[in-house]
Short mmCIF file of the C-alpha atoms (twelve columns), coordinates in Angstrom:
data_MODEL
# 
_entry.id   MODEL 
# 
loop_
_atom_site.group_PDB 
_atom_site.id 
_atom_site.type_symbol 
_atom_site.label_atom_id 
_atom_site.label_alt_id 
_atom_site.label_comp_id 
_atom_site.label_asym_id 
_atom_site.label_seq_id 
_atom_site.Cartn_x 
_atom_site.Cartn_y 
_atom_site.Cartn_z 
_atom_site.pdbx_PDB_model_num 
ATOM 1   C CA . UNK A 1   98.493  216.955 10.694  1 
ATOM 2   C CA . UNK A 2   96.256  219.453 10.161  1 
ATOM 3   C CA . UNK A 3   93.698  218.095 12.828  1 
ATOM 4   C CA . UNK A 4   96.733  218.245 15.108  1 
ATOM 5   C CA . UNK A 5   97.148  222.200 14.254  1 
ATOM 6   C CA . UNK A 6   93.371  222.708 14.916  1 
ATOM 7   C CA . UNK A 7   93.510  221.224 17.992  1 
ATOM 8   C CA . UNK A 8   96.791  223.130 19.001  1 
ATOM 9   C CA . UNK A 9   94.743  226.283 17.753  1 
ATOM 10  C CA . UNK A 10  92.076  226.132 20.287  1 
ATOM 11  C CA . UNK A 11  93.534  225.054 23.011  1 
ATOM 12  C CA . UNK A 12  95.867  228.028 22.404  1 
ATOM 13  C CA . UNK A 13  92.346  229.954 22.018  1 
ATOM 14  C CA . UNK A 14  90.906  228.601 24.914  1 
ATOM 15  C CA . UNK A 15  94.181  229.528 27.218  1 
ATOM 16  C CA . UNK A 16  93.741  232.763 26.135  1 
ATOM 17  C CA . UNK A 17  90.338  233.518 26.471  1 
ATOM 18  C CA . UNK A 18  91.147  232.382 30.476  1 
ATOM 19  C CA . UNK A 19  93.841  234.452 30.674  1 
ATOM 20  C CA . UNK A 20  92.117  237.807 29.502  1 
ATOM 21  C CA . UNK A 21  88.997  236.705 31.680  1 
ATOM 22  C CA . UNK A 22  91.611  236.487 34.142  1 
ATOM 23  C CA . UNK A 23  93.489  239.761 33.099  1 
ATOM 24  C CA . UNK A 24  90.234  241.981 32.942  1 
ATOM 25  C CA . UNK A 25  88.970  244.274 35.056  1 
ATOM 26  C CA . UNK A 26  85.878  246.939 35.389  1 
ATOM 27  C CA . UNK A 27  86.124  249.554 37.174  1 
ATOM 28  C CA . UNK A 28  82.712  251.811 38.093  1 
ATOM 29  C CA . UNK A 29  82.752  255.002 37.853  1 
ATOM 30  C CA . UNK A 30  82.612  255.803 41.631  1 
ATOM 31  C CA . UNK A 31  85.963  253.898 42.092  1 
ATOM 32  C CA . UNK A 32  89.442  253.934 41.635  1 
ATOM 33  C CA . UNK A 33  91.802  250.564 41.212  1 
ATOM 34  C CA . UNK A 34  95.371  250.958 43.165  1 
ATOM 35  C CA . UNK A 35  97.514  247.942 41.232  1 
ATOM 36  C CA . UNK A 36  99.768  246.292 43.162  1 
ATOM 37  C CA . UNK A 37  102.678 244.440 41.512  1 
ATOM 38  C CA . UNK A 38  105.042 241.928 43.115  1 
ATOM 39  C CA . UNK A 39  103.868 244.034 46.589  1 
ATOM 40  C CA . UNK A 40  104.836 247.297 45.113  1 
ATOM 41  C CA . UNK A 41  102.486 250.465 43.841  1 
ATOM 42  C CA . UNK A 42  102.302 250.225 40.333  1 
ATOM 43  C CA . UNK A 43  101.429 253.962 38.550  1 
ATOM 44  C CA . UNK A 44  98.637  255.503 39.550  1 
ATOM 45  C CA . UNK A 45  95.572  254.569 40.557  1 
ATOM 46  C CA . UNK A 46  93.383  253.370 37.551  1 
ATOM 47  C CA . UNK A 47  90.878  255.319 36.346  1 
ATOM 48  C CA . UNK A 48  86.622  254.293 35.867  1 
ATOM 49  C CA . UNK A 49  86.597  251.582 32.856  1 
ATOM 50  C CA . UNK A 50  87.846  248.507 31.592  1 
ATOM 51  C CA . UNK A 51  91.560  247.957 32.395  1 
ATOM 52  C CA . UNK A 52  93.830  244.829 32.296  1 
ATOM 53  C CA . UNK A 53  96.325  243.467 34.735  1 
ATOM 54  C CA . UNK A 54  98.534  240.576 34.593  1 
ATOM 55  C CA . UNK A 55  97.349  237.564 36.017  1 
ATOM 56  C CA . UNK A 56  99.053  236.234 38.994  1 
ATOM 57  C CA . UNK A 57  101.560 239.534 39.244  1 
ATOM 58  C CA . UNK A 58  99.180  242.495 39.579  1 
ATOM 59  C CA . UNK A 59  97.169  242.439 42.402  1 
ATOM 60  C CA . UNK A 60  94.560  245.378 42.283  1 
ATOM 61  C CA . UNK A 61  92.083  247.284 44.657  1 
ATOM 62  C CA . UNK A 62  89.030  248.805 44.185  1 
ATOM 63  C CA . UNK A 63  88.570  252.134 46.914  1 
ATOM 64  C CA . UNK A 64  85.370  253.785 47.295  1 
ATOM 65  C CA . UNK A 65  85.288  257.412 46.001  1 
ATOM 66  C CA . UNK A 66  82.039  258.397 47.496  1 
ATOM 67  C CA . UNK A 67  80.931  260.445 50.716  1 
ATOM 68  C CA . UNK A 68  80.870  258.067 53.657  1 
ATOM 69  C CA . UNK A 69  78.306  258.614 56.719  1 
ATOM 70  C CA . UNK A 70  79.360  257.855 59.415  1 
ATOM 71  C CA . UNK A 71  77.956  257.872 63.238  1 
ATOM 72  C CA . UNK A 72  79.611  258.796 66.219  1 
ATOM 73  C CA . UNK A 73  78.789  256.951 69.487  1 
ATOM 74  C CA . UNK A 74  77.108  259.015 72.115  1 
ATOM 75  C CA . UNK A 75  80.391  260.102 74.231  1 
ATOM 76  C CA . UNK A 76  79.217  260.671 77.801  1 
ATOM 77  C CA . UNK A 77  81.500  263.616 79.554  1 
ATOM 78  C CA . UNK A 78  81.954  266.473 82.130  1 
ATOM 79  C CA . UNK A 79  81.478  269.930 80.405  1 
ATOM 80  C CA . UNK A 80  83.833  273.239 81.776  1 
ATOM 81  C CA . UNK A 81  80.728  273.780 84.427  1 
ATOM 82  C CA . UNK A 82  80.622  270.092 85.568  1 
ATOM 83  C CA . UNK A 83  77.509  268.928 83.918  1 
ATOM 84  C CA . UNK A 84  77.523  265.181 83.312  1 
ATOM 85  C CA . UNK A 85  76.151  265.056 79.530  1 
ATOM 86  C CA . UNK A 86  75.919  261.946 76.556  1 
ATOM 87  C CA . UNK A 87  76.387  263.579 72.888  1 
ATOM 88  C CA . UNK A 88  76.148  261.829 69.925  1 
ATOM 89  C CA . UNK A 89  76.942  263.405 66.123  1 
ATOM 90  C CA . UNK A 90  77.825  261.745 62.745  1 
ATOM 91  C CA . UNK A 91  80.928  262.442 60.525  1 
ATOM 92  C CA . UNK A 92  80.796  262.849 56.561  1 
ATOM 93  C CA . UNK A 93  84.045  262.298 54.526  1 
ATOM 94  C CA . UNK A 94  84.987  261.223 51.547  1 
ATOM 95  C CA . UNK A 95  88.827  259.173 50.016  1 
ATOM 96  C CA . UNK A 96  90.457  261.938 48.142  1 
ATOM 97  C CA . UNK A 97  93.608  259.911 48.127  1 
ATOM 98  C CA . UNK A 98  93.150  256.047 47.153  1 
ATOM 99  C CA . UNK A 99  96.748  254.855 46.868  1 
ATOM 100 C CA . UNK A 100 97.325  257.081 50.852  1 
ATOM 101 C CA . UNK A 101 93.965  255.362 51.930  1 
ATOM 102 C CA . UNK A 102 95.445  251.716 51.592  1 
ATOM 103 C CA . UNK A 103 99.165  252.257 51.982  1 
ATOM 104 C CA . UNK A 104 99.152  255.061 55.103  1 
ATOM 105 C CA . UNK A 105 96.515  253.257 57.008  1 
ATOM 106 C CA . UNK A 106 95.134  249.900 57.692  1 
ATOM 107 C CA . UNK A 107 91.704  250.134 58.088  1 
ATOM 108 C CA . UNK A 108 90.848  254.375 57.267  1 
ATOM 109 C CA . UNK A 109 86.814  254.103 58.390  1 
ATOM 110 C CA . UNK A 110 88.037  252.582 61.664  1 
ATOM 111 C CA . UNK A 111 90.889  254.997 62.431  1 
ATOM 112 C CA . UNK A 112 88.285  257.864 61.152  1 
ATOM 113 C CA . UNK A 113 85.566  256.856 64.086  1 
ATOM 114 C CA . UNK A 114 88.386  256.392 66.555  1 
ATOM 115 C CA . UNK A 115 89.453  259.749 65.604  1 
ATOM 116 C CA . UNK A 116 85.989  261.478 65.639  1 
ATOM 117 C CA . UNK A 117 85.177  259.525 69.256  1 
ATOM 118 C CA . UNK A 118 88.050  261.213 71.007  1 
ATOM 119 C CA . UNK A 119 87.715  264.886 69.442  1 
ATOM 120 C CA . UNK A 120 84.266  264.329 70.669  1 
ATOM 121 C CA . UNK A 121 84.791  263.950 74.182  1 
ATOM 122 C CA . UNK A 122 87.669  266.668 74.258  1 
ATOM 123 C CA . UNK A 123 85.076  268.918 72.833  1 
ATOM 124 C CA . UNK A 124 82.865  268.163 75.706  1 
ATOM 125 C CA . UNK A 125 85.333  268.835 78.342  1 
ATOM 126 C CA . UNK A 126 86.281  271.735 76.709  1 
ATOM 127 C CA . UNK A 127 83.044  273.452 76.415  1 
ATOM 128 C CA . UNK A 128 80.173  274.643 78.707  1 
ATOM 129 C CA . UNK A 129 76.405  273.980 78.654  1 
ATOM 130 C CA . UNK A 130 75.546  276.961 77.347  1 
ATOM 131 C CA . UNK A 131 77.396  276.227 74.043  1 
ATOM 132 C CA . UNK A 132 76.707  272.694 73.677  1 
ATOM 133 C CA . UNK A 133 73.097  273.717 73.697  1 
ATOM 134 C CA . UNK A 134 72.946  276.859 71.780  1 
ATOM 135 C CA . UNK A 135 76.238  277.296 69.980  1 
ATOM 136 C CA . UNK A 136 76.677  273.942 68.308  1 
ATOM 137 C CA . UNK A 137 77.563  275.806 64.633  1 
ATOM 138 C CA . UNK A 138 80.949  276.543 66.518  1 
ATOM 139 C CA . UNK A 139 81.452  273.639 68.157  1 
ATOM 140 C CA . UNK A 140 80.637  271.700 65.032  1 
ATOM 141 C CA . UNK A 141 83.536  273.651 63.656  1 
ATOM 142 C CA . UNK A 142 86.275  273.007 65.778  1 
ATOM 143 C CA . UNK A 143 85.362  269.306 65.909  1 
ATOM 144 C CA . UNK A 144 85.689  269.369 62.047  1 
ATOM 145 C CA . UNK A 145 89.240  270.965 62.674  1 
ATOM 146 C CA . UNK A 146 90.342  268.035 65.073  1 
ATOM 147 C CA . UNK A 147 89.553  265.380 62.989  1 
ATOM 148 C CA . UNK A 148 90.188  266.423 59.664  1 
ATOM 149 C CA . UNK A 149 93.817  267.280 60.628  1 
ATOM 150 C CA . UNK A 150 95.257  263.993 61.152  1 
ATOM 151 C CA . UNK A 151 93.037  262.354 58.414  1 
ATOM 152 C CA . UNK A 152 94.652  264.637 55.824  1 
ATOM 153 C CA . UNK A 153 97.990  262.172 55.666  1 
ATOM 154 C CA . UNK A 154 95.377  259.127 55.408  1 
ATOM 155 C CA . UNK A 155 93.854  260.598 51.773  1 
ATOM 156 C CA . UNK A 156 90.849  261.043 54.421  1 
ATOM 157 C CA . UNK A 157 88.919  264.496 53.669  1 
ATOM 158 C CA . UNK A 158 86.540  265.194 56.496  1 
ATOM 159 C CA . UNK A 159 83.731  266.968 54.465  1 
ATOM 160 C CA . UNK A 160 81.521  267.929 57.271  1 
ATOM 161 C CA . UNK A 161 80.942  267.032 61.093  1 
ATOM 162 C CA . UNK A 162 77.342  267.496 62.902  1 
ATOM 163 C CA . UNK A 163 76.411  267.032 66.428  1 
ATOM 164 C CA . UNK A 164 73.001  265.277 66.795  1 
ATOM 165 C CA . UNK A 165 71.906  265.436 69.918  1 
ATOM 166 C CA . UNK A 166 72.636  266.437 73.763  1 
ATOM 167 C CA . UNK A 167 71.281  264.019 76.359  1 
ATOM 168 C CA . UNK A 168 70.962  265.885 79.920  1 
ATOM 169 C CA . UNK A 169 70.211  264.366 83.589  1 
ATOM 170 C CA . UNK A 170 66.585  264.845 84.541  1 
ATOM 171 C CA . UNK A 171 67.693  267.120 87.922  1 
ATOM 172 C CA . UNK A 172 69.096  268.983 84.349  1 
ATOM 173 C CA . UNK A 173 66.083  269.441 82.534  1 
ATOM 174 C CA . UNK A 174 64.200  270.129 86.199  1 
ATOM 175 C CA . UNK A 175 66.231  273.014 86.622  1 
ATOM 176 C CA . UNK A 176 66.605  274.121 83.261  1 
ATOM 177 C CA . UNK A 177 62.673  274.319 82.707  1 
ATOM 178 C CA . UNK A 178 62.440  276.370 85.714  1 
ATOM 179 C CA . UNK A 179 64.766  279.080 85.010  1 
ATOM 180 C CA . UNK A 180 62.852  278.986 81.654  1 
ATOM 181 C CA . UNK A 181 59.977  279.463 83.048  1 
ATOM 182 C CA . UNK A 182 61.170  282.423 85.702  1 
ATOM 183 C CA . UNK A 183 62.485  284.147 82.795  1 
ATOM 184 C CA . UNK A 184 58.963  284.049 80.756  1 
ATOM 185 C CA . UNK A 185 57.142  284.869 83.417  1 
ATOM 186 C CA . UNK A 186 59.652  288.553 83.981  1 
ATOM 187 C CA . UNK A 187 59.142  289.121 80.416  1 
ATOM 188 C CA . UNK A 188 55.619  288.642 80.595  1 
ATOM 189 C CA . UNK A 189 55.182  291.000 83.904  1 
ATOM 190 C CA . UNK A 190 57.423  293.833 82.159  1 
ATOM 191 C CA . UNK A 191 55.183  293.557 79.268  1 
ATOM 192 C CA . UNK A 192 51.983  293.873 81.120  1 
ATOM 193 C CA . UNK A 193 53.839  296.482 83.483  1 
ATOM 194 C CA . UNK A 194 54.463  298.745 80.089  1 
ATOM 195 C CA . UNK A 195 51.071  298.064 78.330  1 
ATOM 196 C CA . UNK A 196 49.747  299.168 81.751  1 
ATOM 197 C CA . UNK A 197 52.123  302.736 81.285  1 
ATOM 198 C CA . UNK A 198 50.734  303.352 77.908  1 
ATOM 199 C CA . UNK A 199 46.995  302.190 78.772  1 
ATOM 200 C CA . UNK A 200 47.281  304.928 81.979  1 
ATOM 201 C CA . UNK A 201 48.515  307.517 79.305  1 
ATOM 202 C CA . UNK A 202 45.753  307.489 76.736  1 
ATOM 203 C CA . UNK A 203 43.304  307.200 79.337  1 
ATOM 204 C CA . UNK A 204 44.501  310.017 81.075  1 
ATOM 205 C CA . UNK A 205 44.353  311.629 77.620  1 
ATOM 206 C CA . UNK A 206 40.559  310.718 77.117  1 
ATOM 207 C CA . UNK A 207 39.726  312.112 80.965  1 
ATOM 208 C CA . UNK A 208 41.131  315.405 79.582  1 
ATOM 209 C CA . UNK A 209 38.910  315.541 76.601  1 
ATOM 210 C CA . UNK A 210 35.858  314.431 78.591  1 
ATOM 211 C CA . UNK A 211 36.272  316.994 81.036  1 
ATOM 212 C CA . UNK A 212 36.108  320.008 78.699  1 
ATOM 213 C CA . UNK A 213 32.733  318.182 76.888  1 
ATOM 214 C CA . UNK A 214 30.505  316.379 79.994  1 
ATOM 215 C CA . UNK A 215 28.147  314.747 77.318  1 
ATOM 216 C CA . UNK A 216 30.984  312.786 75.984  1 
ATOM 217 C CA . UNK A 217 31.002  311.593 79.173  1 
ATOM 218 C CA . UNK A 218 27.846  310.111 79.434  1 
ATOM 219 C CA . UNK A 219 27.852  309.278 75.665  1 
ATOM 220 C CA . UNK A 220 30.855  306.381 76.416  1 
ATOM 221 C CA . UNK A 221 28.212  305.042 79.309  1 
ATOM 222 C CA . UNK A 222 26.067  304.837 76.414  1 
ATOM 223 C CA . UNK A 223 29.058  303.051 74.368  1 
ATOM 224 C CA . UNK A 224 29.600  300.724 77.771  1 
ATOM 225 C CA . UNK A 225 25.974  299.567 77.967  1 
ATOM 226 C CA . UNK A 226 25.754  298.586 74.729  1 
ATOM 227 C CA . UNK A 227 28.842  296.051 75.142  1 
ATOM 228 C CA . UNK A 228 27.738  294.529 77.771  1 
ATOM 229 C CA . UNK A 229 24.140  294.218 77.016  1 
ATOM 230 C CA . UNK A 230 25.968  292.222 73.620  1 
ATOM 231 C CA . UNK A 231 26.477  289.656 76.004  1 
ATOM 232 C CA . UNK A 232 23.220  288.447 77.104  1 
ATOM 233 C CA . UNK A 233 23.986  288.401 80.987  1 
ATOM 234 C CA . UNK A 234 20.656  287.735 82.806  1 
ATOM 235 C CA . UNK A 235 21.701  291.029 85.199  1 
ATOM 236 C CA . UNK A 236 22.528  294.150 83.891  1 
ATOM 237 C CA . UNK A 237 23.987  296.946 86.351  1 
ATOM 238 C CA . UNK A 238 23.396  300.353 85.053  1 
ATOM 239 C CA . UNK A 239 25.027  303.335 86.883  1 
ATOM 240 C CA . UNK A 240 22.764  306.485 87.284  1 
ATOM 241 C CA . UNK A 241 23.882  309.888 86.151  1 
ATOM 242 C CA . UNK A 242 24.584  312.666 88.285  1 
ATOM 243 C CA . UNK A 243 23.370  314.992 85.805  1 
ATOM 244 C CA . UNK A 244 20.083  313.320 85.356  1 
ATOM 245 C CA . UNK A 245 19.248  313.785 89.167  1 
ATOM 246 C CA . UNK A 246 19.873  317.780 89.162  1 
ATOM 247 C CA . UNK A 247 17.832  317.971 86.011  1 
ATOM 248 C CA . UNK A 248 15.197  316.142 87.967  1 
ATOM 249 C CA . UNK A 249 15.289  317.832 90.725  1 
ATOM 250 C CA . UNK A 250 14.915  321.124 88.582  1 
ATOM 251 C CA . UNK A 251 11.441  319.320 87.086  1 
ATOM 252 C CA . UNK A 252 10.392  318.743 90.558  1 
ATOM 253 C CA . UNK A 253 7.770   321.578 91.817  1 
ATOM 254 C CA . UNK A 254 8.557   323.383 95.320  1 
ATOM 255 C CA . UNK A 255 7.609   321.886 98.824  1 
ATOM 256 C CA . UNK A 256 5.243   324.578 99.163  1 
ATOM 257 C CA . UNK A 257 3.073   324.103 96.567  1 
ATOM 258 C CA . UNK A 258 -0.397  322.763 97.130  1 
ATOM 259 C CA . UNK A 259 -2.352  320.006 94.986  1 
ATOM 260 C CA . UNK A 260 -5.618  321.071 93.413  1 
ATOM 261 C CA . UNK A 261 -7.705  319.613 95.816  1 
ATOM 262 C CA . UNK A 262 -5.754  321.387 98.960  1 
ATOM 263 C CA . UNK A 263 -6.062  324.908 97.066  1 
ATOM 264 C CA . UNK A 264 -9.865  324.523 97.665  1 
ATOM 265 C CA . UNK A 265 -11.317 326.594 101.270 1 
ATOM 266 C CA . UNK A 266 -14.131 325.102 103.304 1 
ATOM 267 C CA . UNK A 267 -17.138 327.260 104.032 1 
ATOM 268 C CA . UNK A 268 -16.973 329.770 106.541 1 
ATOM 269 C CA . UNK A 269 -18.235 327.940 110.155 1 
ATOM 270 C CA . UNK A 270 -21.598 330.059 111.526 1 
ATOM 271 C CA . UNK A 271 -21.787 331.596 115.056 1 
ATOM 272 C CA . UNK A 272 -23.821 328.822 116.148 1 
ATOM 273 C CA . UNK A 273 -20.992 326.306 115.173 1 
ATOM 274 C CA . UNK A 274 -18.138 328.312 117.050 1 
ATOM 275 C CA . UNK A 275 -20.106 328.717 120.026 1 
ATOM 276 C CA . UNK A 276 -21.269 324.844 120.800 1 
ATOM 277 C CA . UNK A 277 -17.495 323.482 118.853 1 
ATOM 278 C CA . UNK A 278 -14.795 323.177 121.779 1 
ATOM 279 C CA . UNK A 279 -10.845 322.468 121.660 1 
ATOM 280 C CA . UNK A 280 -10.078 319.602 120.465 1 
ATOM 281 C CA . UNK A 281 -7.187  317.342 121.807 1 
ATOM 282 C CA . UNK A 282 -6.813  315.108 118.926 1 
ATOM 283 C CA . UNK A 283 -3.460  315.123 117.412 1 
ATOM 284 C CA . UNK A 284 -3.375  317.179 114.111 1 
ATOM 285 C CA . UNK A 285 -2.617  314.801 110.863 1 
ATOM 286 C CA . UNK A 286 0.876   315.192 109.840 1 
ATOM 287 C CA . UNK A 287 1.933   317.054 107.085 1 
ATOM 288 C CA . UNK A 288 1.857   315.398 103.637 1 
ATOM 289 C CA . UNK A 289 6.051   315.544 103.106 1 
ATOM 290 C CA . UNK A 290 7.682   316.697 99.975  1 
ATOM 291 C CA . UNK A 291 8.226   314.119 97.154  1 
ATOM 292 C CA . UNK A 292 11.457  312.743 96.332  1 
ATOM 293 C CA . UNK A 293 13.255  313.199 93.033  1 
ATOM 294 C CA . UNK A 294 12.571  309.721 92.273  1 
ATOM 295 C CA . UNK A 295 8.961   309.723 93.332  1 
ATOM 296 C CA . UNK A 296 8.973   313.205 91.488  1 
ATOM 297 C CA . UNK A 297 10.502  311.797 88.362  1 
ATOM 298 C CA . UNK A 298 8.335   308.467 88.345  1 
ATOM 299 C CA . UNK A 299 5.324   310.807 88.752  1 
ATOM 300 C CA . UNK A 300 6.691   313.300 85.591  1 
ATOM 301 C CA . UNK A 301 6.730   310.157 83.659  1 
ATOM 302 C CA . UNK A 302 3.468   309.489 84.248  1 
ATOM 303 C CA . UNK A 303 1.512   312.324 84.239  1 
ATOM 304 C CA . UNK A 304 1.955   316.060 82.274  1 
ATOM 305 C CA . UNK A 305 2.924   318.970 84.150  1 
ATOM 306 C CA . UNK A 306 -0.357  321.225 84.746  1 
ATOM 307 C CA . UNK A 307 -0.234  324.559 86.009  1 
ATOM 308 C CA . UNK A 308 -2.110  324.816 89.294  1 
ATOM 309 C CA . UNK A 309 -3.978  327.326 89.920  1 
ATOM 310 C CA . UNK A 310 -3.508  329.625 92.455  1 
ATOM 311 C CA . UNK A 311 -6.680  329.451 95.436  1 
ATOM 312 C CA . UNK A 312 -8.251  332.472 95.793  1 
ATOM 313 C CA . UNK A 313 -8.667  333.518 99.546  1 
ATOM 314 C CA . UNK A 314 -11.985 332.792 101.483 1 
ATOM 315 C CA . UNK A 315 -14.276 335.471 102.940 1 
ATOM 316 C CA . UNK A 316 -13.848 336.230 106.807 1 
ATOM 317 C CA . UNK A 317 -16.936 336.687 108.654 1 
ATOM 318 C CA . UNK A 318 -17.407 339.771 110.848 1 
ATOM 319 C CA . UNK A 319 -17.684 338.890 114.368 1 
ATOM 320 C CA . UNK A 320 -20.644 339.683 115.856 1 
ATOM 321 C CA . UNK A 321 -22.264 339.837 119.388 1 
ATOM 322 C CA . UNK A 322 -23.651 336.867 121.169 1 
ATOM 323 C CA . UNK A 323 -26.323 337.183 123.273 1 
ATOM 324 C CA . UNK A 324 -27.404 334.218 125.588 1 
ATOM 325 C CA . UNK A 325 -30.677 333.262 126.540 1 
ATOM 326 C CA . UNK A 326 -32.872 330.103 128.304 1 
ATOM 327 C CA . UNK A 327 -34.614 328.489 125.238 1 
ATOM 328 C CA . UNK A 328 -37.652 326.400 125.874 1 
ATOM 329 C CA . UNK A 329 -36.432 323.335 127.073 1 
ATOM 330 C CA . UNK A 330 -34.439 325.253 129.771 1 
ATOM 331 C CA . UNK A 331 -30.644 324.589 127.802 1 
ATOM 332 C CA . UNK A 332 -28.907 328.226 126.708 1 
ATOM 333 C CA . UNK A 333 -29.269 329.060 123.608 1 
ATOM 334 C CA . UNK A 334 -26.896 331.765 121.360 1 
ATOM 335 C CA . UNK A 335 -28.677 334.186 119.327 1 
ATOM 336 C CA . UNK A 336 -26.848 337.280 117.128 1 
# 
């Protein structure tokens, strides 16, 4: 008898150990259990634990609570200006809802990218280049709009909606990187044409200050040899001053002026001498011409200034009479 009650005991034990394994459920934390009984919503959704349903009545699903990512094929369309493009973006929403998710819809991720495919496209057609390219904040707006509104009556919350990328034709990108390029190269001529305005200013600033002082003048030639003698070029071109040629040509003595050795007379010819000398027809040597400022400059260098002195002025001989007379060999002679 009492072997009989044991036995009864834990098979009674053992049927209900099955049943509460049976009975038990966990839920995690990131969850939420929606208990159907006999086909019907029973309560509320369960919260994160360990709950217990009856086995072989209760029927109960687990719904994810977290944010779902989800990708959007790329949608190829016709923008407002008839450009054939291929955009792609992703979705991010979340179940805020678990008993709507399973009762209101079948399958909610599938109706979700259905949803987010065709708000896409009407997007697209609904927008120019221009924006999809530049503007995509707004865009990204308005798509988030389309979507989340019918996804509201699914427990669906559509927590944010991006658009990834904007595939263009090549004749596109062609045209596109030209009329980038155009629009560089304007900006870059109007900012050379101004830095050219304000160069021409201060330089015609600096001509007015150089006028009233000449040596500042010749003190930036000074400034502009010294940069580009920096730069070790085998040939260095070196523009000669006006000035320095008029002080030259002050240094320089006067065409008239004799050397020291011209300044000197010869001695006075005798009677004898002009009577037997006769014309000559030789022509006279030419005249020794005036130096040049640079020969006079290069000789300045050379040589100190000396003070020549002035030649003092020969005697003239008194002319006398000649008288003629037959010598001994028979030739005239000329006698004082």
């Amino acid at each position: 008898m009492i072997q009989e009650l044991v036995g009864a005991l834990v098979a009674a034990g053992a049927v209900g150990l099955v049943g509460l394994a049976a009975a038990a459920r966990v839920i995690k934390q990131y969850e939420r259990g929606v208990v159907f009984r006999f086909g019907r919503l029973l309560g509320s959704p369960r919260a994160p634990g360990f709950t217990v349903i009856v086995p072989g009545v209760d029927r109960m699903h687990k719904v994810n609570m977290q944010i779902v990512t989800l990708p959007i094929p790329a949608q190829e369309g016709i923008t407002r200006d008839n450009v054939t493009v291929r955009v792609d973006a992703v979705v991010y929403f979340k179940v805020v809802d678990a008993a709507n998710a399973l009762i209101q819809v079948e399958d909610y991720r599938f109706a979700v990218s259905q949803m987010a495919q065709t708000s896409l496209r009407s997007i697209i057609g609904k927008s120019d280049l221009d924006d999809l390219l530049s503007n995509r904040e707004k865009l990204n707006q308005g798509l988030e709009l389309m979507i989340d509104s019918p996804a509201i009556g699914w427990g669906v919350q559509i927590d944010r909606v991006e658009i990834k990328d904007v595939s263009l034709p090549d004749t596109m990108k062609r045209s596109m990187a030209r009329q980038a390029e155009a629009d560089r190269e304007r900006r870059a001529r109007i900012i050379n044409a101004d830095a050219e305005l304000q160069a021409s200013k201060k330089l015609a600033e600096a001509a007015g200050v150089m006028s009233e002082q000449p040596a500042a003048l010749q003190l930036r030639l000074l400034q502009t040899v010294v940069a580009v003698a920096a730069e070790k070029n085998s040939t260095l071109v070196l523009p000669f001053p006006v000035e320095l040629l008029r002080f030259l040509e002050r240094a320089a003595p006067p065409d008239g002026a004799q050397g020291p050795d011209e300044g000197r007379s010869s001695p006075a010819p005798t009677a004898e001498e002009k009577a037997t000398s006769t014309p000559s027809t030789a022509p006279k040597p030419l005249e020794k011409a005036a130096p040049s400022p640079a020969d006079a400059a290069a000789s300045a260098a050379d040589r100190p200034v000396e003070q020549v002195p002035a030649p003092e002025a020969a005697p003239v001989p008194e002319p006398t009479a000649l008288r003629s007379g037959p010598t001994a060999d028979g030739s005239p002679s000329a006698q004082p």
